[in-house]
C-alpha positions as CSV (number, residue, x, y, z in Angstrom):
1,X,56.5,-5.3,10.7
2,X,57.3,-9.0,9.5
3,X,55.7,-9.8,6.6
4,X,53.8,-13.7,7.1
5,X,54.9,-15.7,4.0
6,X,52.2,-16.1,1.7
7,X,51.0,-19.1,-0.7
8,X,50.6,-17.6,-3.8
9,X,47.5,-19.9,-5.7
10,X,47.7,-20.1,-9.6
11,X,44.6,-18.6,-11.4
12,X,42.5,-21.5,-13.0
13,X,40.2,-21.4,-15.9
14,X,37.0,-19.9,-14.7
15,X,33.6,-22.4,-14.5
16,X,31.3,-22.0,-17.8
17,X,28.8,-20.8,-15.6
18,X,28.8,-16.8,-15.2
19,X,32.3,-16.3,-16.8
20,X,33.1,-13.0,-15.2
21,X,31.7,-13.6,-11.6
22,X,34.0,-16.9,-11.2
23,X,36.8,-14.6,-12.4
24,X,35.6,-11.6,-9.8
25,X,35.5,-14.1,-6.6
26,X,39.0,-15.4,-7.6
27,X,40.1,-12.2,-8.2
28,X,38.3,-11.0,-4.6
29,X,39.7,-14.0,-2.9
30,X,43.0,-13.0,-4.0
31,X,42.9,-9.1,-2.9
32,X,41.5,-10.8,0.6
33,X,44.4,-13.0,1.0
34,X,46.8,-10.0,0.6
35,X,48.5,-10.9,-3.0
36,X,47.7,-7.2,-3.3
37,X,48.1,-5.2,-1.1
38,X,46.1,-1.3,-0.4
39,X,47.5,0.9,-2.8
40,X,48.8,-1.7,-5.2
41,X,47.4,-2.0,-8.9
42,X,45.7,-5.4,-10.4
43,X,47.9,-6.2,-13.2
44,X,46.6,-5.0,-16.6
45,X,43.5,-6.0,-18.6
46,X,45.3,-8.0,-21.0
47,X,47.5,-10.0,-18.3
48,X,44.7,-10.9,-16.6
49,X,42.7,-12.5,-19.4
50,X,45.9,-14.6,-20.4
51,X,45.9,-15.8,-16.4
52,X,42.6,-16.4,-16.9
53,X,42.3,-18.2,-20.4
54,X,39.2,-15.7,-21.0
55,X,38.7,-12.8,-23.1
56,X,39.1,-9.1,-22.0
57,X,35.4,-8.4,-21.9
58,X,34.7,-11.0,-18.8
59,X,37.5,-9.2,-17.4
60,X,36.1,-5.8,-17.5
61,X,33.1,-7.4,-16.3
62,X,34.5,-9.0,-13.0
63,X,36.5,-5.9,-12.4
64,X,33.5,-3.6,-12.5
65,X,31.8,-6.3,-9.7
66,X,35.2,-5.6,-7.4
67,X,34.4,-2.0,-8.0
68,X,31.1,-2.8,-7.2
69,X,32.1,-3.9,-3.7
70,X,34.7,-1.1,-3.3
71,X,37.5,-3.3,-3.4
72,X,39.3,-1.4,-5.8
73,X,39.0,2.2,-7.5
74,X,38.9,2.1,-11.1
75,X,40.5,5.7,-13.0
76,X,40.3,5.6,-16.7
77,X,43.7,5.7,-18.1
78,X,45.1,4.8,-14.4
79,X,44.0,0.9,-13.6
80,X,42.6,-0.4,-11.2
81,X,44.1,-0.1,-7.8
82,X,43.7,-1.8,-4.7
83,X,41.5,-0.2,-1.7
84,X,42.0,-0.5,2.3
85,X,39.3,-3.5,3.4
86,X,37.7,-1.0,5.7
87,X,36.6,0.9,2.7
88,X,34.7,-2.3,0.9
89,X,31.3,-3.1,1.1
90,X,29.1,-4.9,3.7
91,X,28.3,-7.7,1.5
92,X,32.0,-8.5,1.5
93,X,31.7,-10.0,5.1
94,X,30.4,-13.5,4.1
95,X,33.5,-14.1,2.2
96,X,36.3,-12.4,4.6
97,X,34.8,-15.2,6.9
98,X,34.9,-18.2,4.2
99,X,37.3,-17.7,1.0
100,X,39.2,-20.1,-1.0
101,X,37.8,-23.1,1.0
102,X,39.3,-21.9,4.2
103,X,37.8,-20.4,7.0
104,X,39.3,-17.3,8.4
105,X,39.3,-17.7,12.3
106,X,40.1,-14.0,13.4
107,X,37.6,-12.6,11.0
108,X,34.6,-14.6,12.1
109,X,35.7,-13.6,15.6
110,X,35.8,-9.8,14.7
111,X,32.3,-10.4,13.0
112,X,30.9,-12.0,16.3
113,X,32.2,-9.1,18.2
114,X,30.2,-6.9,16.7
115,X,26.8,-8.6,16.3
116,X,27.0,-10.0,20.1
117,X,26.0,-6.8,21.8
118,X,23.8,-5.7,18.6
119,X,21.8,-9.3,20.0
120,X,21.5,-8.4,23.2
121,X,20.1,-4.8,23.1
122,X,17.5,-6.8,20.7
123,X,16.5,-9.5,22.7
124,X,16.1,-7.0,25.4
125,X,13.7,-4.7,23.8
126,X,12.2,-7.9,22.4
127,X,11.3,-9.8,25.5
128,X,9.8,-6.2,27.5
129,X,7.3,-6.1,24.5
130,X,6.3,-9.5,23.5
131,X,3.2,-10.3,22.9
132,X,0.9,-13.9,23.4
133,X,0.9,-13.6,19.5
134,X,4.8,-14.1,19.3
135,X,5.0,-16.8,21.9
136,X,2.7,-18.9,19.8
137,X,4.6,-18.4,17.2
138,X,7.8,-18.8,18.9
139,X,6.8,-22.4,19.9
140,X,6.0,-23.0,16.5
141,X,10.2,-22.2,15.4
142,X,11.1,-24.1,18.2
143,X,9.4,-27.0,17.7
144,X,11.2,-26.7,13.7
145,X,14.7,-26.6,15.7
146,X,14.3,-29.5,17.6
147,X,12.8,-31.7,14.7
148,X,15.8,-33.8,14.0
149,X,13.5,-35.5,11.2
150,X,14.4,-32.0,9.3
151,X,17.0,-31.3,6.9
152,X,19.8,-29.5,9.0
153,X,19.7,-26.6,6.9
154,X,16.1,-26.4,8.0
155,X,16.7,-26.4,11.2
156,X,19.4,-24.0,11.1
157,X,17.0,-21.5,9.3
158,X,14.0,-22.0,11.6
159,X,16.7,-20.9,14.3
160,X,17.4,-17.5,11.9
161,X,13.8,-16.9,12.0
162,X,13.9,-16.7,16.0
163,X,16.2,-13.4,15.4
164,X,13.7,-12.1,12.7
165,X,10.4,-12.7,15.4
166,X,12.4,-11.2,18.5
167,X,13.4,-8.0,15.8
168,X,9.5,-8.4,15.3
169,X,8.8,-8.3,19.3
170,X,11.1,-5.1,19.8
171,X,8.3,-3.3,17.5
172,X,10.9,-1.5,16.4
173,X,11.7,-1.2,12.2
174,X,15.3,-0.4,12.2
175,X,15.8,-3.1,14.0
176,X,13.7,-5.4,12.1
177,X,15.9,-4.4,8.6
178,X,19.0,-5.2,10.4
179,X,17.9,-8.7,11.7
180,X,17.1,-9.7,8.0
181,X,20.4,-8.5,6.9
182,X,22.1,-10.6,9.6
183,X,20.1,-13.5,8.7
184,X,21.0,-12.8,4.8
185,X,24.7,-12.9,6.1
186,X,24.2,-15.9,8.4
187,X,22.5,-18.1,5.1
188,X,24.9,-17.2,2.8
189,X,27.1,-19.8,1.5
190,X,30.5,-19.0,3.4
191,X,28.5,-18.9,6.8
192,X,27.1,-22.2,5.7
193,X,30.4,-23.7,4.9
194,X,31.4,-22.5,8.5
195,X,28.4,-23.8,10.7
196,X,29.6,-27.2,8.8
197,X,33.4,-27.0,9.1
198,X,32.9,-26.0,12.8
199,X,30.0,-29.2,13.1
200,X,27.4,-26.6,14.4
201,X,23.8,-28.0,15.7
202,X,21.2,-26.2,15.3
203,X,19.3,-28.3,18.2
204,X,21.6,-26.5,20.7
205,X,19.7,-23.7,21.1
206,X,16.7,-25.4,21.6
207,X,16.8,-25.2,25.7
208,X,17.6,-22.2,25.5
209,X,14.2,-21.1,23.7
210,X,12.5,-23.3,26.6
211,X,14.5,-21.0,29.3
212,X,13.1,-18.1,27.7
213,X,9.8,-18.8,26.5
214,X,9.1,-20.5,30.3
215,X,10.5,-17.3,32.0
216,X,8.3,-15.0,29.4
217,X,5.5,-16.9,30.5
218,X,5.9,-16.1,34.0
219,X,6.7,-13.1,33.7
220,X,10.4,-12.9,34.4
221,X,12.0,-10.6,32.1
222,X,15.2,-11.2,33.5
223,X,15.5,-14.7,33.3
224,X,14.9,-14.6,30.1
225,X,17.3,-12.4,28.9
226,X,19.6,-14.3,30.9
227,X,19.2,-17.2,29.3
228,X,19.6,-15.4,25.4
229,X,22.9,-14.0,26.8
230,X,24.2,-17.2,28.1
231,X,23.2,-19.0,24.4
232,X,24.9,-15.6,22.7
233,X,28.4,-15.5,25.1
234,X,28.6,-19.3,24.9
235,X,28.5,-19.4,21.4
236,X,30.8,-15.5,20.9
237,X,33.4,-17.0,23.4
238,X,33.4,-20.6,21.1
239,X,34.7,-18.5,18.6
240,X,36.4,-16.3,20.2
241,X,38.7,-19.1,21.4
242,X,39.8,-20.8,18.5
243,X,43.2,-21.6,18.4
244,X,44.0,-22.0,14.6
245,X,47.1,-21.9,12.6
246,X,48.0,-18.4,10.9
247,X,44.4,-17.7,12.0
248,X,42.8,-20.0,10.0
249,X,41.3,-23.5,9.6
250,X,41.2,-25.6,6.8
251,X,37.7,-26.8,5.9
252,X,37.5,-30.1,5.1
253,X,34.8,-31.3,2.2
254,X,33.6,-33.9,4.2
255,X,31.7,-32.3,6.3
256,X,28.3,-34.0,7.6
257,X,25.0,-32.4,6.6
């Protein structure tokens, strides 16, 4: 296989904030752009601190959060070495997506991939067992989505909510856990960085609550699980189809709010 040339960023002096955890997301942002590869070692303790311009305790520190997220095994005596990404935690997703103030293209697709059909089995579960109750209160995050007078983050986060109160129509717990988790993903601040770099608005989803919420009125199940799957696919194939360079966009700061 051909190896894709790779642009090798210089570490910088980390932020005075945390010490260690600017150090760990460079360090992650590194392993996640391939500068190591599975298998390979970190370079030692002491390098590391010189790349840094920190001590070897913040060091330590950021290594054992990489350890943390199963990016790398740590054997006394041994280093630390590099692990396959399908070994690293859950938590590591937000960032695969959004690292290094680029957005990775071919991982948000993969992501999307996976949580499409997980919405779907939800919504339909949801919409057999809704209540009056949840239609209330869906009108009430619908009329927060289309409230252009709110802050866009606002908006975007009423629109979460919908996923948390159709978890809450299936009835079912499991379900419920896993739509907060989602949502926990969808707020963090790569997926925020993303809904800006790709100029998302969150008022687009707005007819499609009015689809459902008029077909769950009258009764018709299937038109409004229709209308979910046509919101879902439209936005799945969106990012699906992104044509992007090496597989990734460059995120520019100027994104509107």
């Amino acid at each position: 296989m051909t190896k894709v040339p790779r642009t090798v960023v210089p570490f910088r002096p980390p932020a005075r904030r945390r010490i260690h955890e600017s150090v760990a997301e460079q360090l992650r942002d590194a392993i996640l752009d391939g500068r190591w590869q599975p298998g390979q070692k970190l370079p030692p303790e002491r390098e590391l601190a010189e790349q840094f311009q920190v001590n070897r305790t913040s060091i330590r520190e950021a290594i054992k959060v990489l350890e943390g997220l199963k990016l790398i095994s740590v054997r006394q005596g041994d280093g630390a070495t590099v692990q396959p990404l399908a070994d690293a935690s859950l938590s590591i997703l937000p960032a695969l997506i959004y690292h290094g103030g680029r957005l990775d293209a071919a991982a948000l697709a993969e992501v999307f991939e996976v949580i499409m059909p997980v919405f779907f089995e939800m919504a339909r579960l949801g919409i057999e067992r809704a209540r009056p109750a949840h239609l209330t209160a869906l009108r009430v995050l619908r009329a927060e989505v289309a409230d252009e007078g709110r802050d866009r983050e606002e908006r975007f986060e009423a629109g979460r909510q919908v996923l948390v109160l159709v978890a809450e129509m299936s009835g079912n717990r499991v379900w419920q856990m896993l739509a907060h988790r989602v949502c926990d993903f969808l707020r963090s601040e790569p997926m925020r960085l993303t809904r800006h770099a790709l100029h998302r608005d969150p008022g687009q989803i707005v007819p499609i609550i009015d689809r459902s919420l008029a077909a769950m009125e009258a009764g018709r199940p299937e038109e409004a699980r229709a209308a979910l799957r046509t919101y879902i696919s439209a936005v799945g194939d969106a990012i699906m189809s992104l044509k992007v360079a090496r597989g990734r966009v460059q995120a520019t700061g100027g994104t509107k709010r």
